[in-house]
N, C-alpha and C positions, 0 to 999 in steps of 0.2 A: 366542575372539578371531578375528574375520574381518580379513583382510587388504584390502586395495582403497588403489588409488590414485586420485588427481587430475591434473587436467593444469591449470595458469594459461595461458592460449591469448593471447600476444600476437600482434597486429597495428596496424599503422601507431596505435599509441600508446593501444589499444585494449586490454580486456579481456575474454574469454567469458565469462560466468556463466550459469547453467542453474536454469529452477524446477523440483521436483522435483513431476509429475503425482499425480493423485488415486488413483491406483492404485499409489505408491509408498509404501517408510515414508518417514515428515516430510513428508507433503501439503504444496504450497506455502512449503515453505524450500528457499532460493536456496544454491547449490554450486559447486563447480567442477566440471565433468564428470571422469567417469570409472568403476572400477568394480572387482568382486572378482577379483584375483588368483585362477589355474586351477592347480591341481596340474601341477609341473614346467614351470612359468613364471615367469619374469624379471619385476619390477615395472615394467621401462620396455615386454618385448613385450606384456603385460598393458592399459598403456596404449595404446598404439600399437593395438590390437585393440580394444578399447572405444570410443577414440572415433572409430575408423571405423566399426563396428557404432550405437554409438548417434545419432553428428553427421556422419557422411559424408565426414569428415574428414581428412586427412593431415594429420600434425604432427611435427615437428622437436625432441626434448627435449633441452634446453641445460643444464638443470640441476637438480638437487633442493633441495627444501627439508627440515626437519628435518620426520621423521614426526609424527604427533600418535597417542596414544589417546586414545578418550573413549568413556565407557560411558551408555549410554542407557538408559532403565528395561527395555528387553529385547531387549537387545543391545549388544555391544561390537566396536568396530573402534579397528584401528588403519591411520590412515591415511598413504598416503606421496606427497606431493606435488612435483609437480617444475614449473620452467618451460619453457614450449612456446611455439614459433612455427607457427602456422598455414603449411602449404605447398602442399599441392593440397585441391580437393573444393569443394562445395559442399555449406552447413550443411544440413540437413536435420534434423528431428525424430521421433525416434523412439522416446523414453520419456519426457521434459520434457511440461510443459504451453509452456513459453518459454524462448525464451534471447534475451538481450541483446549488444552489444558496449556496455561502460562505460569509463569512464575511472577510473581509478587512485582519484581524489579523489573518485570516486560509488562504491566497493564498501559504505561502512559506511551506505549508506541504505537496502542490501534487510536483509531479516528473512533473515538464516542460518541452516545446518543447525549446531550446536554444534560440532561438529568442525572445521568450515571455518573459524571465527572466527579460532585462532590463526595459520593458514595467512594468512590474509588478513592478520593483522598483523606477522608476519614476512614477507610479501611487501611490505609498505609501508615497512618499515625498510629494506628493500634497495635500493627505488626511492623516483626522487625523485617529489617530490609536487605536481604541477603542472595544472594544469586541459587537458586535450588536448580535441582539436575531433573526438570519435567522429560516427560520422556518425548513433550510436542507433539504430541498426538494429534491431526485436525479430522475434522470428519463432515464430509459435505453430503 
């Protein structure tokens, strides 16, 4: 069982979501960013480190959501997601094919990685569900 977190990246009523690149596993299924948990690391420094490494990022984590497992035909993770505020950085790419800013009421239109589905549904039950004016930004 691999361990690895996620981050829910909000901004000004915005969502990050990330495609996962051709050289990843799940080619072309959309995530939250983040990534494996390192021996004698914390699941929040863990995030905190990933998505600076991967999105260039600084982020603020306000809170967690319920982990998930899910076993994939050759592999198992379990995953632990939390909610984040974007604070400094500029995005950058660095193992995605893209990443988007969505709004809340557009997460259930990308094709997801299996894991992330329940993430994303208990993050919708949390928040309210209102059409926000993202400015859609994509960035590959």
């Amino acid at each position: 069982m691999t361990e690895v977190t996620c981050a829910i990246i909000e901004h000004n009523a915005c969502i990050l979501i990330c495609q996962r690149s051709a050289h990843m596993k799940l080619p072309g299924k959309w995530e939250f960013p983040g990534g494996k948990v390192e021996s004698n690391e914390s699941n929040e420094m863990c995030l905190i480190r990933e998505i600076k490494e991967e999105l260039g990022l600084g982020i603020y984590i306000r809170e967690p959501l319920t982990p998930t497992v899910y076993t994939y035909p050759d592999f198992s993770i379990r995953l632990h997601p939390f909610i984040c505020t974007w604070k400094a950085g500029q995005l950058q790419l660095v193992e995605h094919s893209q990443a988007k800013w969505v709004s809340p009421d557009e997460l259930f239109q990308y094709d997801w990685a299996a894991a992330d589905i329940p993430i994303v549904q208990e993050y919708l039950l949390k928040q309210p569900l209102s059409p926000s004016s993202c400015g859609k930004q994509r960035y590959t």
